[in-house]
ZANUBA-852990 format. One record per residue (C-alpha): x, y, z. Coordinates in pm, whole numbers, plus 50000, padded with zeros to 5 digits. Layout:
ZANUBA-852990
XYZ
...
//
This chain:
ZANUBA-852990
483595180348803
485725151148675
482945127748631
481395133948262
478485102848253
477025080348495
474805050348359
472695028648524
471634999148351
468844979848570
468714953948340
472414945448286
473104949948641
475914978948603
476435015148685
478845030448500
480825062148568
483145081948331
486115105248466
488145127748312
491865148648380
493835167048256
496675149048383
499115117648194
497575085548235
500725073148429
499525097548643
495995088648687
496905054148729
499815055948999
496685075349159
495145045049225
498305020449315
499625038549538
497755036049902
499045073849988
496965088449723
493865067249621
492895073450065
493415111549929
490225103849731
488435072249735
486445086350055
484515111450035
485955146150209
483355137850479
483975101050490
488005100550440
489665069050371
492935050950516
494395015050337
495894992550569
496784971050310
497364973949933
498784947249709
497574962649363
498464924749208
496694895149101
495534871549381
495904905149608
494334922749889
492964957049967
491744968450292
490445002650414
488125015950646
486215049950622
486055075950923
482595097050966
481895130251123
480785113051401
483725089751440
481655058551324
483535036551100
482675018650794
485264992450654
485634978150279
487904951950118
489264944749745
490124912149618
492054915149319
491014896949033
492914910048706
495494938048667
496934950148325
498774981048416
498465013248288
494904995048127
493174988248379
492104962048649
489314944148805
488294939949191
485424923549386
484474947949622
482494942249939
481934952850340
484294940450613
483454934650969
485984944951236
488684923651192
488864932950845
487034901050668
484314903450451
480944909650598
479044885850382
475474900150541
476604925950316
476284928149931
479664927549739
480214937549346
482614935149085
484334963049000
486214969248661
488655000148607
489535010848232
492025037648184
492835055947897
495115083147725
492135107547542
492865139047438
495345162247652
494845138747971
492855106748083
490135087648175
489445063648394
485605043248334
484715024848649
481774995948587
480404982848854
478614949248849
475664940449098
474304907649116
470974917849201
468574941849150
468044944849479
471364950949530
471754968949311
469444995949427
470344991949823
473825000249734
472925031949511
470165042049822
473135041250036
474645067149873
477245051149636
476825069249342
476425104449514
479685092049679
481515086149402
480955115549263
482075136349623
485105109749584
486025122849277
485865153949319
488615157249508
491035141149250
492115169849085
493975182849337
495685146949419
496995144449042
498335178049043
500215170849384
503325158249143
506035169549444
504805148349718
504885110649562
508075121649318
510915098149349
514075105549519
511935122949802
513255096150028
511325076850330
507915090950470
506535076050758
502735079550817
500795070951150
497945055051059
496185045651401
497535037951799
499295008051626
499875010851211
502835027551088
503395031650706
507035034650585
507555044050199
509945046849949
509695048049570
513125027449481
514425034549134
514355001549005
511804972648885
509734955049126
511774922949061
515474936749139
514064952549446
512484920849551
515694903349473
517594927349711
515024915849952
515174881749862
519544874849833
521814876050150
524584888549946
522834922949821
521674924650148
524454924450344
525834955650077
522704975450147
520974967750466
523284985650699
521655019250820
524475048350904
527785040850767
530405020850977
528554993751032
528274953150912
525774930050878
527674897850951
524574878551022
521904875650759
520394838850758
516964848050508
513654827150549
512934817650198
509544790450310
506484802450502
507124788350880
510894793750847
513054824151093
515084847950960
517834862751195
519904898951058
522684909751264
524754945551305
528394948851414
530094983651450
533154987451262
536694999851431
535965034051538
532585031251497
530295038351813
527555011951923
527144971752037
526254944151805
522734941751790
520214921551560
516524910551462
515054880851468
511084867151325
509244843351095
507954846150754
504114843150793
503144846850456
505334852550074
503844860249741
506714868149532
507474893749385
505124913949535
504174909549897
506194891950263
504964892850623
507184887750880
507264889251227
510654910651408
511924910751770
515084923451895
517364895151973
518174889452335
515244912852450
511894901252572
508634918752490
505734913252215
506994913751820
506004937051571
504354923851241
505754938150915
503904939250579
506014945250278
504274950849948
506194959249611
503934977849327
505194996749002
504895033548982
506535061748760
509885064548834
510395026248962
508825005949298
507155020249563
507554998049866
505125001950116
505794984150485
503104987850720
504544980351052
501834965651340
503084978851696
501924961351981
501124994852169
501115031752052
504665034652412
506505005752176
505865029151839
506435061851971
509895046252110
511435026551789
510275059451584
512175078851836
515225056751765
515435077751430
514725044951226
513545060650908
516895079550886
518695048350899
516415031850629
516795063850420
520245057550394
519755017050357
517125025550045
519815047849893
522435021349902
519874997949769
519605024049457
522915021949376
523004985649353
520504978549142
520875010148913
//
């Protein structure tokens, strides 16, 4: 078993549990920044896990909900309070009610996460803080630190599962429920050029053009919360296809890690998507992470079947070259 010592410490209101792995601390740490991987574990097998949102940043968000047996669902939030990467970070950590805010009938703690390089692998110590006793013991009759320990258990194989979150593996494309979609991509490059790419018509307009022969001679970028954006694609000469373009508003911007937007097709009526962009640092450069909201499971089975994540394969490779 990974986990080596759990404390509890009535008095000081904290449980702490010790993990170790024989695996590089980059490792062990990408393990929990990345939303693919830490819903591998942070449920246990029983009780698996799926992040709708992620920000792994300062001022950030974390959202998830836990599936059991018997389809019942129990959902969970982070707020993120500190982050010192490859050190560690800090989280409050709480129950959410349906809509995904926090349940505040429900107790919440303050998690800490310390990572370090020991020996041939790494450890991560996770301390939680209670601010009650009472709490304290209603959260560890509920099962959390039997759940923890199931949770971990099932890290071992996650770390060793190098091929699957390696970069240059190009775009993967997960169905996460009737109407979440999650697109990534680990871009090789920093967090800030790929935000900048993002964030500057002019690399845009050399990268953002899905299958070659085509233009992007619209690309008008919302830079203020409340502002549209408007992207438009021309065939070249001898290039098959009509002008098309998108169209939305930028709901919410924390640079350099996080936009919302909304995106319709221009000229076509019909509910918008909502698209959730979040940059974070992993081994071998960004991993950007779009969770795309669908207004019905019809309208995501038919942009999917557009072959849209071949076209944004080829955008994100363009993208490399620019900023390499």
């Amino acid at each position: 078993m990974p986990i080596t010592h759990v404390t509890k410490d009535p008095e000081a209101l904290t449980m702490t549990v010790v993990a170790d792995f024989p695996a590089p601390l980059r490792r062990l740490w990408d393990a929990y920044v990345d939303p693919r991987q830490l819903e591998r574990f942070w449920g246990p097998p029983e009780w698996p896990a799926t992040f709708t949102r992620h920000d792994a940043a300062v001022g950030g968000v974390s959202s998830y909900l836990m599936r059991g047996p018997d389809g019942s669902v129990s959902r969970g939030y982070w707020e993120w309070l500190s982050v010192d990467e490859l050190k560690g970070f800090e989280v409050l950590d709480g129950f959410a009610l349906e809509d995904g805010t926090p349940n505040r009938e429900m107790p919440s703690m303050r998690m800490v996460f310390a990572f370090e390089a020991v020996g041939s692998g790494s450890r991560v110590t996770t301390t939680t803080y209670f601010n009650a006793v009472e709490e304290m013991e209603q959260l560890v009759e509920m099962g959390m630190e039997d759940g923890m320990r199931a949770a971990m258990g099932q890290m071992d194989s996650v770390l060793t599962d190098l091929a699957s979150f390696a970069a240059g593996n190009g775009v993967e494309t997960q169905i996460l429920s009737d109407t979440l979609v999650r697109v990534s991509r680990v871009i090789r490059g920093s967090v800030a050029d790929v935000w900048r790419a993002h964030d500057d018509a002019e690399l845009m307009r050399q990268w953002l053009l899905g299958p070659d022969g085509w233009t992007m001679p619209v690309c008008e970028i919302a830079s203020t919360v409340g502002q549209t954006y408007r992207y438009e694609w021309a065939p070249e000469a001898g290039t098959e296809g009509e002008r098309f373009g998108f169209t939305g508003e930028l709901l919410e911007s924390m640079p350099p890690v996080r936009v919302v937007t909304t995106e319709a097709m221009i000229g076509m009526d019909g509910p918008s998507t909502t698209n959730e962009m979040t940059l974070t640092p992993v081994d071998g450069g960004t991993l950007l992470s779009l969770l795309i909201t669908y207004p019905s499971a019809e309208v995501r089975d038919m942009i999917l079947a557009t072959g849209m994540t071949t076209g944004m394969e080829t955008s994100y490779q363009r993208l490399e070259s620019l900023i390499a």
